[in-house]
C-alpha positions in Angstrom: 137.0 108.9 101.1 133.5 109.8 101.6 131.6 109.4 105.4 128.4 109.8 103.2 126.2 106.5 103.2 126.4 104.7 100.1 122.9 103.8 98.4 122.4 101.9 95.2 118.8 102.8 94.3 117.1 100.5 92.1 113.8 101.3 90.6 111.6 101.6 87.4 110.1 104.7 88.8 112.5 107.1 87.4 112.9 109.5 84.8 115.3 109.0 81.3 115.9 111.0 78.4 113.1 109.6 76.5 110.4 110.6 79.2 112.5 113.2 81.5 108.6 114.1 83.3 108.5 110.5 84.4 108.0 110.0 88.3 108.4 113.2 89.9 108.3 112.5 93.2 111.2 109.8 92.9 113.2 112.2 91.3 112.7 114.9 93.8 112.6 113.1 97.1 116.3 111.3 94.9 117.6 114.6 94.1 117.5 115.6 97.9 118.4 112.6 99.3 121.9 112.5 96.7 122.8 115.5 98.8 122.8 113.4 102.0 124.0 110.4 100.8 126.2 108.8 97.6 123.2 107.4 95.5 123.8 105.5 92.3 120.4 105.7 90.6 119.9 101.9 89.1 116.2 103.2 86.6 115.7 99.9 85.5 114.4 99.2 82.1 111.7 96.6 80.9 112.8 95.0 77.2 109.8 94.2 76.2 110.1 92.4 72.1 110.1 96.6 71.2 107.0 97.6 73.1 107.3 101.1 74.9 108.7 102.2 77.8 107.7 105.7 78.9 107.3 108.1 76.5 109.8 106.5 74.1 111.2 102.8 72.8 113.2 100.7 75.2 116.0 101.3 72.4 116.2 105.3 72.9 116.9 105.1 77.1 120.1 106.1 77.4 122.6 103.4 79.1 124.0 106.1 81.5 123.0 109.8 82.4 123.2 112.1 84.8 119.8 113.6 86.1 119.8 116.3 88.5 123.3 115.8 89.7 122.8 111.9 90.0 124.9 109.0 88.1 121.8 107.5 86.8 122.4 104.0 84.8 119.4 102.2 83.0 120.4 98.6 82.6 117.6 96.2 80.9 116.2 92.9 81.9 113.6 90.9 79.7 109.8 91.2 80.3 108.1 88.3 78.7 104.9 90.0 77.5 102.0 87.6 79.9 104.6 86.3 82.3 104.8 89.8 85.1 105.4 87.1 87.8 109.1 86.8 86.4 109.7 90.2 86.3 111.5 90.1 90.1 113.4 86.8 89.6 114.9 88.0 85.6 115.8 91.6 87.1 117.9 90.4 89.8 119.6 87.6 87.4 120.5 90.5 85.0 121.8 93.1 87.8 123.7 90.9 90.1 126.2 89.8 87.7 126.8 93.8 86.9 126.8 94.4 89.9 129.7 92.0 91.0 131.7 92.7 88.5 131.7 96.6 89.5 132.6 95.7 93.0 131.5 98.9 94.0 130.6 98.8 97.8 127.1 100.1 98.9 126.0 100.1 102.4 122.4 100.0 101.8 119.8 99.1 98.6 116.7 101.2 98.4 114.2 99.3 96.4 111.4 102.2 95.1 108.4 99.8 94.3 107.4 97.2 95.7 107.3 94.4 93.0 109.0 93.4 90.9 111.5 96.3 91.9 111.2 95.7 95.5 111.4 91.8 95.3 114.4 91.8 93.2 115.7 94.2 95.7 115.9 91.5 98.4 116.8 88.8 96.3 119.9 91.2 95.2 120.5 92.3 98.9 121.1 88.4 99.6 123.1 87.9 96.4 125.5 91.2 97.8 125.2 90.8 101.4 123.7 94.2 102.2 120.8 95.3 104.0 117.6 96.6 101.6 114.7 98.9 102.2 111.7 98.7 100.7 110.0 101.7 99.7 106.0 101.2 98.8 103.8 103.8 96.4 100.3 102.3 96.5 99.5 100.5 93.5 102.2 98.5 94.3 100.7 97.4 97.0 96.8 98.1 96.2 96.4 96.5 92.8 100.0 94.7 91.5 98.8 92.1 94.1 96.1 91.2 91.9 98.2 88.9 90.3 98.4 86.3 92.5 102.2 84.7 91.6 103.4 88.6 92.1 101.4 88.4 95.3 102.7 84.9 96.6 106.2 86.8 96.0 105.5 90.0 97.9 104.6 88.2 100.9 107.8 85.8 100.5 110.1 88.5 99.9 108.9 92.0 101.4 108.8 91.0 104.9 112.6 89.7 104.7 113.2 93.4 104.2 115.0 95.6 106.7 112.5 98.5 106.7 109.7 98.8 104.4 109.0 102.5 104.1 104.9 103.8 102.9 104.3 106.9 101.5 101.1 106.7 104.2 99.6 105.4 107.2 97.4 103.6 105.5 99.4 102.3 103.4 101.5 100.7 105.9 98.4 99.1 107.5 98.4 97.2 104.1 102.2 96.1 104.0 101.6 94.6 108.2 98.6 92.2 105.8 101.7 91.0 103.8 103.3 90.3 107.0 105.9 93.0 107.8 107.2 93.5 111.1 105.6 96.3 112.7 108.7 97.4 113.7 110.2 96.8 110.5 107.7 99.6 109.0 108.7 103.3 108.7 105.6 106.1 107.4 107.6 108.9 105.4 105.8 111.6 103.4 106.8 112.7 100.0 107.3 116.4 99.4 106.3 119.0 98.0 108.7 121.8 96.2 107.5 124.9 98.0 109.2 127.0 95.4 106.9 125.6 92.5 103.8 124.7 94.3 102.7 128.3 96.3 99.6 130.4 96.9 99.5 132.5 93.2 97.2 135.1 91.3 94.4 132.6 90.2 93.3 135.3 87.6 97.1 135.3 86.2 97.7 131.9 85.8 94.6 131.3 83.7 95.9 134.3 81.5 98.8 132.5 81.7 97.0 129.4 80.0 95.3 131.5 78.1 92.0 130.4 79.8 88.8 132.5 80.5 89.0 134.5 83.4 85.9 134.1 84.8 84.1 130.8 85.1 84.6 128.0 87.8 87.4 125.3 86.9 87.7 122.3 88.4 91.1 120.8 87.6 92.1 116.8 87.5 95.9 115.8 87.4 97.1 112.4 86.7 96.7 109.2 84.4 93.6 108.8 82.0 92.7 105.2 83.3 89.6 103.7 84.8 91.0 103.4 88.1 91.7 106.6 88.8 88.1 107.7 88.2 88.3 109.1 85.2 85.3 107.7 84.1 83.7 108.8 87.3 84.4 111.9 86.7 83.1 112.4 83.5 79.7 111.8 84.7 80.1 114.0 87.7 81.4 117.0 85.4 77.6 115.9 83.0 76.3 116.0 86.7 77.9 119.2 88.0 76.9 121.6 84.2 73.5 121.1 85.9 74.0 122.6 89.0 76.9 125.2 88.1 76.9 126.0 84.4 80.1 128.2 84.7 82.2 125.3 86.0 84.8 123.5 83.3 86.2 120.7 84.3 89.8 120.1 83.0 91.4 116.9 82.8 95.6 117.2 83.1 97.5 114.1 81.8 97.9 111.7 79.3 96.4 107.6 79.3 94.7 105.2 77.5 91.0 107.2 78.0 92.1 109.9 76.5 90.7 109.4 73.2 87.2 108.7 74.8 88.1 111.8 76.8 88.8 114.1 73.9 85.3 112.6 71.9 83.2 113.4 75.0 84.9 117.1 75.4 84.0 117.3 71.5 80.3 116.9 72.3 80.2 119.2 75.0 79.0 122.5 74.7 80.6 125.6 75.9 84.4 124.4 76.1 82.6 122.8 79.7 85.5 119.9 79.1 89.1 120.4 78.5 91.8 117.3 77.7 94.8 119.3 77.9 97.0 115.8 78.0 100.5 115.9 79.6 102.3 118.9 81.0 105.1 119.8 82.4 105.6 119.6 86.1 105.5 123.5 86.1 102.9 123.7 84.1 101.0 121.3 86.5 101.4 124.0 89.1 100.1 126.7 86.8 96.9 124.1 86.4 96.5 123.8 90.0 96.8 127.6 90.3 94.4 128.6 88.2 91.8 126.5 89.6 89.0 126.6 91.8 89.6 123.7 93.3 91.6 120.3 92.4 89.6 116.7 92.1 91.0 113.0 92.5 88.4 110.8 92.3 90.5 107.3 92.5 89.8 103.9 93.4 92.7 103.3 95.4 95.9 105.3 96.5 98.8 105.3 98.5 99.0 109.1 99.3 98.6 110.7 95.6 101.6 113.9 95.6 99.1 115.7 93.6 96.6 116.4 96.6 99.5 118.3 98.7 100.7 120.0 95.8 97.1 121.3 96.0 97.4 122.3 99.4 100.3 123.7 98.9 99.3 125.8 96.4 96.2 127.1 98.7 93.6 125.3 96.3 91.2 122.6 98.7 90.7 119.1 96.8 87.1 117.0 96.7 89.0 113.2 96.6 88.1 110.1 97.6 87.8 108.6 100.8 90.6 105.8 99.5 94.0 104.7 100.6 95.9 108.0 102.6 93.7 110.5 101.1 91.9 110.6 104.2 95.3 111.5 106.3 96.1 114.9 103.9 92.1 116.2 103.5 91.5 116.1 107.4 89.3 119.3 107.7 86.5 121.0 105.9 89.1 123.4 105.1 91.1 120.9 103.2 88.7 119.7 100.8 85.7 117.2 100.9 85.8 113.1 100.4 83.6 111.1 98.8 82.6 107.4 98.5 84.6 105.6 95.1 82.6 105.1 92.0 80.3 107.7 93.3 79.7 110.3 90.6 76.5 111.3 91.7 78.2 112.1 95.2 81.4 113.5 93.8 79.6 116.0 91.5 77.5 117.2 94.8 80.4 117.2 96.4 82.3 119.5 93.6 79.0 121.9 93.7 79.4 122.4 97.3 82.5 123.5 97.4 82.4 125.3 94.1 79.1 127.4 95.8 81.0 127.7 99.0 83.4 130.3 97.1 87.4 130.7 97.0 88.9 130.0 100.9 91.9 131.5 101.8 94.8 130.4 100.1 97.4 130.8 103.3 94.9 129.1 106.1 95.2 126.2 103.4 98.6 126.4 103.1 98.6 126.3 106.9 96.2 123.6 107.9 97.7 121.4 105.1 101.3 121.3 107.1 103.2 120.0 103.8 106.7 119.1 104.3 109.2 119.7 102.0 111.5 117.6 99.8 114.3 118.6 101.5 112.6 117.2 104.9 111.1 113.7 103.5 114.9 112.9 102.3 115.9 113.8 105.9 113.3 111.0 106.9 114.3 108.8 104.2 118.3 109.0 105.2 117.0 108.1 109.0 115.1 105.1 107.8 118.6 103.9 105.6 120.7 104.2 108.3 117.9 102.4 110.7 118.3 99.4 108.2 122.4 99.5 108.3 122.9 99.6 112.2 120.2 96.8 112.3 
């Protein structure tokens, strides 16, 4: 028999065979952690009357798979389209029932989401008689409460958790205003992969993307949505032609302004937009490699991965002063912060460091003190056992 701790994961933050690029940082920090522990991966699934789920129909995720060495399952639970606040209470009804009837023993959930994932995680922990952790992102915790029934539930059922871990300090200052025990609240870091994300020949990755080699090229990674500042951006890059014609500004991801994206980029002149959509996550590095520097102009964050896969890479980032940003951009070395919704601001702020010319890839690398996967499973497995013993 194994002396590994046993961990039933349960969260919709994971990747499937219909969008395999889905959470990266789950499936890293997961992949790690499975060498640690026994994990049985739980990637729930919404069914919502046939709408999408990731990259492909609810229909297409596979029941079971196995994902980077992990028995991932994908069981479904309804999603009444207008109704989120059931979401918690209709995915524990359709897991515990599986999950008494596989009479499996696990010595520990880990819930990766705070609602409905992380709810549902306590209600199954009571149901199963085990101890749950909690493991928070930052929308979760900065913009699901919104919702005030999904709110009303987070501040029922998240303090009742064992340990609540935040990807940031900040972060954690929110879950204490949804009443967790300070001493129920554990900070852990994602990752980085050191092997993908590492100072590289700027000048060969853009040949590599068959990009211009000279030029300035200020690089955006994530979701096309208004919250992340897309929008904000797009006037800062108007902004920024002004003061550095050279500078492109590319936007790396896929979401629902990337039509409005793509029309804008249309009308400018000089290729000074790019919507290059999703990528790969090794692609992402090649982005972030052949830029100048990396922007995240969001209006709220738990500690965006993207920003020390920057620093990783030796490239400084010009982010907003939201959420843990602050905590990973904490010298002029690092980057700049602005104010949100700023795109005068932002674009000054992207011209100064732009005109301040490249900085040395390995003091970044340096100053930024990124851990690795390998070490934020190592705090993760700590923070599991914590919740056992307790």
């Amino acid at each position: 028999m194994s002396s590994k701790l046993s961990v039933l994961v349960v969260t919709n933050l994971f990747p499937s065979n219909a969008d395999p690029g889905f959470a990266p940082f789950n499936r890293q920090q997961f992949a790690h952690l499975g060498r640690l522990a026994d994990l049985e991966i739980y990637g729930v699934v919404p069914w919502r009357l046939g709408r999408y789920y990731g990259a492909g129909p609810v229909g297409s995720v596979a029941a079971e798979e196995r994902i980077d060495g992990l028995h991932v399952v994908h069981p479904r639970y309804p999603a009444l389209p207008g109704l989120p606040s059931l979401n918690a209470t209709f995915m524990s009804a359709a897991l515990l029932p599986r999950l008494l009837l596989e009479r499996r023993r696990y010595d520990v959930i880990l819930a990766s989401y705070v609602y409905p994932d992380g709810c549902a995680g306590v209600m199954l922990g009571k149901g199963l008689g085990l101890p749950v952790v909690v493991k928070a992102h930052g929308s979760d915790l900065n913009r699901v409460p919104g919702d005030l029934p999904a709110r009303l539930q987070i501040k029922r059922f998240l303090p009742q958790a064992q340990r609540v871990v935040a990807v940031s300090q900040k972060l954690g200052e929110v879950a204490l205003g949804f009443g967790v025990a300070k001493d129920r609240l554990r900070v852990v870091y994602n990752g980085v992969d050191r092997d993908r994300f590492r100072p590289t020949d700027r000048t060969e990755a853009r040949r590599k993307l068959s990009l211009p080699t000279e030029g300035e090229l200020v690089v955006y990674v994530g979701t096309l949505a208004e919250h992340k500042g897309v929008l904000d951006l797009l006037q800062a890059a108007a902004l920024l032609r002004e003061k550095r014609p050279q500078a492109t500004v590319a936007f790396v991801g896929d979401g629902e302004l990337a039509g409005q994206l793509r029309s804008a980029a249309e009308r400018a002149h000089g290729g000074q937009l790019l919507v290059v959509g999703r990528v790969s996550h090794d692609e992402v590095a090649t982005w972030i490699a052949a830029s100048d520097l990396l922007t995240l102009p969001s209006w709220n964050e738990g500690l965006p991965n993207v920003i020390r896969e920057a620093h990783a890479s030796g490239r400084p980032v010009v982010a907003t002063r939201v959420g843990g940003i602050p905590e990973t951009i904490s010298s002029p070395l690092l980057g700049e912060l602005v104010p949100a919704k700023a795109p005068l601001l932002l674009a000054e702020a992207l011209a100064r460091e732009l005109a301040a010319g490249p900085k040395s890839a390995e003091a970044i690398v340096s100053a930024g003190l990124v851990s690795s996967w390998e070490e934020s499973a190592q705090a993760m497995l700590r923070v599991l056992e914590e919740a056992v013993s307790a």
